[in-house]
N, C-alpha and C positions, 0 to 999 in steps of 0.2 A: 518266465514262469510267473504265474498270476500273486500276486500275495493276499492271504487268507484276509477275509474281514474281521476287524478288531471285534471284539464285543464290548456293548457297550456299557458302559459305567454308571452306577446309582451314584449320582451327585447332587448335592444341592442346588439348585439353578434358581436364582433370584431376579434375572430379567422380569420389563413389564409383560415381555409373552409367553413365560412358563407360570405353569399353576402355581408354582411355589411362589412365584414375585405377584403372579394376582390375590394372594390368599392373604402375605402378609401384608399387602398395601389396604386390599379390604376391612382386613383384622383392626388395622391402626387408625384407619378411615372410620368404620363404625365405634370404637373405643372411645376415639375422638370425641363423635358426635356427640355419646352418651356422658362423658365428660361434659363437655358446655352444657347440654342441656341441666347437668348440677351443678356447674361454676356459676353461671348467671344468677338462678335464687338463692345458691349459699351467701354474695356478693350482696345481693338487697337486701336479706336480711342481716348481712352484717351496717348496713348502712342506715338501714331504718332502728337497730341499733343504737351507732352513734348518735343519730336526732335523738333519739329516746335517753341518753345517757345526757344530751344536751338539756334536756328540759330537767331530769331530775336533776344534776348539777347548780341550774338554775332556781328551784324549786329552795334547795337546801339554803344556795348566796342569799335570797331573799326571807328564809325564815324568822332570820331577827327583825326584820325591820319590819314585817307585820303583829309584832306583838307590842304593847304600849311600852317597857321601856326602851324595847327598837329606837325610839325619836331620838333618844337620846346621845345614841352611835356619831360619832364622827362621821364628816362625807370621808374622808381619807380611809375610813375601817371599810365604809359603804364599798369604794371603788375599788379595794383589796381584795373584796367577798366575789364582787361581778367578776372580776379579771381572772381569782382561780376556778372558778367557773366558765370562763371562756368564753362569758358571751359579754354582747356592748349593753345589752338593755333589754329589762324584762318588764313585760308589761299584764298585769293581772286584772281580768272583765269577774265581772260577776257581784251578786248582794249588794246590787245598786250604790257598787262604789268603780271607779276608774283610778287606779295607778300605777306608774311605771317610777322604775328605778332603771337608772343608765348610767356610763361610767363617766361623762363628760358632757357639757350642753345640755340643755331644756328638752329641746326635738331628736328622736330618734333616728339615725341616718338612713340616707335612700338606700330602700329593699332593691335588690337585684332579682331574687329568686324566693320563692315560697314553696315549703315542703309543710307536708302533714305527718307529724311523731303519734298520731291515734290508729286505729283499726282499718288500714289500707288493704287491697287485693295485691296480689304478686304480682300481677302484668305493670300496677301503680309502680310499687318498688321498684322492678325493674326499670321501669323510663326513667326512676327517680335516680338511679345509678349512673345511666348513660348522660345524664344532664350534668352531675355532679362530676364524674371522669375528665367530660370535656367544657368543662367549665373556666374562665378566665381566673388567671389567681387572684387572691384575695378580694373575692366577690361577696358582699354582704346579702346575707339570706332571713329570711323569715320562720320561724318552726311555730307550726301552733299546733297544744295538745289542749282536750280537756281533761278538768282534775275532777269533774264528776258534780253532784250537787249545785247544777246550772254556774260553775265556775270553769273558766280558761283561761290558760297563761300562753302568752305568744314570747317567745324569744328572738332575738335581734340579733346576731353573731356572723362573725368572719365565718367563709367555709375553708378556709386555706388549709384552717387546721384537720378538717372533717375530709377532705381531699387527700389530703397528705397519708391519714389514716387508713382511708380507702384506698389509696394505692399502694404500700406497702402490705395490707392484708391483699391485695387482688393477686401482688407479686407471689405471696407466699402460697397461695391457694391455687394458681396457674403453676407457679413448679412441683407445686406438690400434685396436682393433677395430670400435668404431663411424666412425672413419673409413674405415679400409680397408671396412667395408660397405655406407658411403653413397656412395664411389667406386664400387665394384662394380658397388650398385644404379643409379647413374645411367649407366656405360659399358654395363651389359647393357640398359638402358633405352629408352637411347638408339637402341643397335641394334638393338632389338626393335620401335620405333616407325620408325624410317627401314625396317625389310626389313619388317615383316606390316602394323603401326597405320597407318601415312601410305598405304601403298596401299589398303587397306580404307574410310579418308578419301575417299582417290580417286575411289574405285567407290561408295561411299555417295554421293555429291555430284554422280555420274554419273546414277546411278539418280534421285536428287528432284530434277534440273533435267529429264530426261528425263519425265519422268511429269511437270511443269507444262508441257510441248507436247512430246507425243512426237511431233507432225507439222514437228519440223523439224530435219534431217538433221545441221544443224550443233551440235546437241547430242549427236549419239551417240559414247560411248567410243572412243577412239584408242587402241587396246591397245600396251600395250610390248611390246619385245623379252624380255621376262624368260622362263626356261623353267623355272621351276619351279610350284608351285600356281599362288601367285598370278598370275603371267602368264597359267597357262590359264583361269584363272576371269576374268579380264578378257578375256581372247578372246574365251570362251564368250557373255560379257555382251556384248561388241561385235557379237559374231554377232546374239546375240537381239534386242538394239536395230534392227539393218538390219533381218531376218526382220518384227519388227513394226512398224515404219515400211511396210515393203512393204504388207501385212496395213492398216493404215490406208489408203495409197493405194489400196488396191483395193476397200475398201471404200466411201471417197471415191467412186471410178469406177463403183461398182454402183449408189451413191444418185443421182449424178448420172443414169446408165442408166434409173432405175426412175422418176428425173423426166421424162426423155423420152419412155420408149416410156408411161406416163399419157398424153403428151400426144399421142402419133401413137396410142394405142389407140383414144383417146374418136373421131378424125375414121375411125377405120379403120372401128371397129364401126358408125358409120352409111353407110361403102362398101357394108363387108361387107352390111347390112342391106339396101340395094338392089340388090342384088348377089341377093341371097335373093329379093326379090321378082319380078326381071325372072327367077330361074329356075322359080318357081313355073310359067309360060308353058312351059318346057321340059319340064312333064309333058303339056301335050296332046298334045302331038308324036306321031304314028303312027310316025314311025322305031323300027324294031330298034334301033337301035347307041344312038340316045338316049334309049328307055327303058331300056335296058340300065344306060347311063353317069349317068343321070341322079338317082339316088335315093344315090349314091356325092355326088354333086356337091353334091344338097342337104344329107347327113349333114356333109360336109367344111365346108358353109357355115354348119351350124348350130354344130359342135364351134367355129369358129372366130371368132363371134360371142360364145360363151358363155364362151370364153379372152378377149375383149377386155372382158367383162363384169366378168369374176372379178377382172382387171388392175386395173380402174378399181374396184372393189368394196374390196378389201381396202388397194390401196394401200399395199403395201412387199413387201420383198424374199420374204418368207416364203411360202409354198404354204399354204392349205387345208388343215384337217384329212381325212382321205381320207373319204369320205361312202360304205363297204359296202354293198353287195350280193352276191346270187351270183346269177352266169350262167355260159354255157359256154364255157370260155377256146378253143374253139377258133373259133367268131365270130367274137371278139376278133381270134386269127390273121388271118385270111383277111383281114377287114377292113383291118386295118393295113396286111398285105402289098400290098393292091391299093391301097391310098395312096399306098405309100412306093413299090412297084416298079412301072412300067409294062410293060404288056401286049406292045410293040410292043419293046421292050427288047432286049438280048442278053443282061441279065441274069436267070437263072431260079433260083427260089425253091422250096424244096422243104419242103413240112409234115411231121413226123410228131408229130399232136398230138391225144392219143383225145377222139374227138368227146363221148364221158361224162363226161369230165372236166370238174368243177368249180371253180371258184374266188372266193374273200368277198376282195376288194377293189373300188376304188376302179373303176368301168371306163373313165372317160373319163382318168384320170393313169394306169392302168394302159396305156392305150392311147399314151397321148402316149411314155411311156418306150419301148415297142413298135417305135414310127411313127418314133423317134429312131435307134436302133439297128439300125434296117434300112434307113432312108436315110443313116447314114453306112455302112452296108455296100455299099449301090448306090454312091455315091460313090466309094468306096475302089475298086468293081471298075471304074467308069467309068473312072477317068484310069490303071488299072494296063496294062500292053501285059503281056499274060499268051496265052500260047498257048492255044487249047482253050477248053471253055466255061465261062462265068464261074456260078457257085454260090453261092446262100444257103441255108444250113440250117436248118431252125427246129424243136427237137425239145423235146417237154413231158411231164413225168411226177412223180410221188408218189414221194418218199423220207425213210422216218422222220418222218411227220407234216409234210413243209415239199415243197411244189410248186416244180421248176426249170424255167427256161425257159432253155436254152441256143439264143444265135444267135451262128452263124458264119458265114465267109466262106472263099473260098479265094484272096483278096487278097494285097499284097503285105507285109500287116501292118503294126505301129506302130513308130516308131521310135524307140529307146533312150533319146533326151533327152526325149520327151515321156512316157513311162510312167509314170517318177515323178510327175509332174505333170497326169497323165489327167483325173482328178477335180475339177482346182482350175478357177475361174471364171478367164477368160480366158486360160489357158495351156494346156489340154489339148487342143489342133487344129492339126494339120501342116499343112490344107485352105488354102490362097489364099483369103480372103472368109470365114473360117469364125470365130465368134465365141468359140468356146471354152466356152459355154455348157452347149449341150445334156445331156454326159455328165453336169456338178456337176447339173441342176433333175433329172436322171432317176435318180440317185443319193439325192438327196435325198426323194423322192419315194417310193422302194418303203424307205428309213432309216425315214418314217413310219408303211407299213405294219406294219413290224414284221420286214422282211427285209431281203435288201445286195445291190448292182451289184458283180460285181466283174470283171477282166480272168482268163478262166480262160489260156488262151496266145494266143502270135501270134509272127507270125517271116515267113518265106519260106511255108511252106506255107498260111498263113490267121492269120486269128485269130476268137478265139470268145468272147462276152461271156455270164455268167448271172445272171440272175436267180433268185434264191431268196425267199422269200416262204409265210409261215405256209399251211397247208389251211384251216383254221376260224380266222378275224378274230375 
């Protein structure tokens, strides 16, 4: 015994090939990005900064020794002032005078590196950051700022200490950006899987329980109230699910139909068959009226034999490939009409269909679509209470290589809920007793000629159905 399909479960799924593991690697991938592209300036400016905190530092060590009792300072106070300040030697340009103070020695030691602590671009800073990160320790640098009033002071300083700075703020500013990113990405994550991922879950898991029996009703989507996409896309899917659920049943309903009329064909065709024999008697007949009536009676019982034959022959729902010939469709008329409409009638039928006229299809399905459309036209004028006389039209001619057969009526026409649904198998008949059939096998039928059934009008004044259909099959 088979065992039922699980259904399947709304889960999280973080793999690289489920949406949910693409969304959040995306999420923390763009976060990321947006991250460094603020880490790197927030890091220069902290750097250009410290130059700038270097120069004031320096600025201040030297303020005494530019005033006249400055001379008087001890070198030991001198080299106290430079060292809490940090740097080795400060050298001041400007008012046509040159001097430097330094902590040791005459000459200033060899520069390594020079940065500018004045009015740089961010791209500067930047590079200024990546030089200083990977910098050799204790590398002596150069800082020069102006103080304005055609004066600048250059600074001479170890950066080990300026490195050291800079790396302990880069530490504190990269973990604290990696958490504010990993927050980010998980709150944008989050609500990116509750409003798109988890309904899309929804609707996936809709879809693969629906498809292991789409024959049972209590599977199909229950769409939300939501109004945006996704809501409509779950509608839509709701929709489709009922529509082919329907489509299954009626399919159901045709194969069950196509089991039974098999089994009322086979006892029919042997009616039918004795039916044929006892009228074979009805040719000796010397009556007018029944050699008249009788070769009609015999054709009706042969066509009707060789349809309970075909039934039991092929055995499903499908029509015959159309088996061409040509003959003269206006035969064909006459024939039909004297089937479908009796003589004794009030309903009268009107040909205009040139007797020259040929046509390469099918003639007995050619016929049965005919023999369709003009008994549901007699029909239609029977139960209409229409003043005046009742009319069928039946007019036939060549246009652009494709032969039309239009038949009308001046009935009381189709009505509005059923037009949509003309053509489908068991919905397209307003008739009390009527199976809804006919139109879909007569539709289907000249689809395999190579032409279409279609509803040209109807209303109050009549309606008119045509047929188009190739010249040369």
């Amino acid at each position: 015994m088979l065992k039922p399909l699980e259904k399947p479960r709304q889960r999280l799924q973080l793999s690289a090939y489920s949406l949910s593991g693409r969304l959040l690697l995306l999420t923390i991938g763009f976060v990321m990005i947006s991250v460094a592209l603020l880490y790197f300036p927030m890091v220069a400016r902290y750097h250009h900064q410290l130059l700038d905190d270097r120069i004031n530092s320096a600025e201040l060590a030297i303020l005494p020794f530019t005033e006249a009792p400055g001379e008087q300072l001890s070198e030991r106070l001198r080299m106290q002032l430079l060292a809490r300040a940090g740097v080795e030697a400060v050298i001041l340009l400007g008012g046509g005078q040159h001097e430097l103070f330094q902590l040791v020695g005459t000459e200033p030691p060899q520069v390594k590196a020079e940065y500018n602590a004045g009015e740089t671009g961010l791209m500067e800073q930047i590079r200024d950051v990546i030089r200083c990160l990977f910098a050799p320790p204790n590398r002596t640098i150069r800082i020069d700022a102006n103080m304005g009033q055609g004066r600048s002071v250059i600074v001479i300083a170890n950066e080990e200490p300026i490195r050291i700075a800079l790396f302990t703020f880069s530490t504190r500013a990269l973990a604290l950006s990696i958490f504010v990113s990993a927050l980010t990405s998980l709150l944008v994550f989050i609500s990116l899987y509750l409003i798109l991922v988890r309904p899309m879950q929804r609707m996936t898991a809709a879809m693969v329980d629906f498809r292991n029996n789409p024959e049972d009703p209590s599977r199909i989507l229950h769409a939300s109230s939501r109004r945006d996409e996704i809501g409509m896309a779950e509608r839509e899917l709701s929709t489709l699910q009922h529509e082919l659920y329907g489509f299954l049943q009626q399919k159901t309903r045709l194969a069950l139909l196509g089991l039974a009329v098999a089994k009322i064909q086979h006892d029919l065709r042997n009616i039918l068959s004795s039916a044929r024999i006892a009228s074979d008697r009805l040719a000796a007949s010397e009556d007018p009226v029944v050699q008249r009536v009788t070769p009609r009676l015999l054709d009706a019982l042969d066509r009707a034999v060789a349809l309970a034959t075909n039934t039991l022959r092929y055995g499903r729902a499908e029509e015959r490939p159309p088996q061409r010939t040509r003959f003269a469709l206006a035969a064909l008329i006459d024939e039909a009409a004297s089937s479908a409409v009796p003589e004794s009638g009030d309903v009268v039928v009107e040909k205009h269909v040139p007797w020259g006229l040929q046509i390469s299809a099918d003639s007995e399905q050619l016929f049965r679509v005919v023999l369709n459309l003009l008994s549901n036209a007699r029909q239609a004028l029977e139960t209409a209470k229409r003043p005046g006389q009742k009319r069928i039209l039946i007019e036939a001619g060549r246009d652009n290589g494709m032969i039309t057969i239009d038949i009308s009526d001046n009935g009381p026409g189709i009505a509005v809920a059923v037009r949509e649904r003309l053509f489908q198998p068991f919905a397209g008949t307003m008739r009390q007793g009527g199976s809804g059939l006919g139109l879909a096998i007569s539709r289907e039928l000249i689809t395999a000629h190579g032409g279409n059934l279609a509803l040209v009008s109807t209303g109050p004044e009549g309606t008119c159905f045509r047929i188009t259909l190739p010249a040369q099959g």
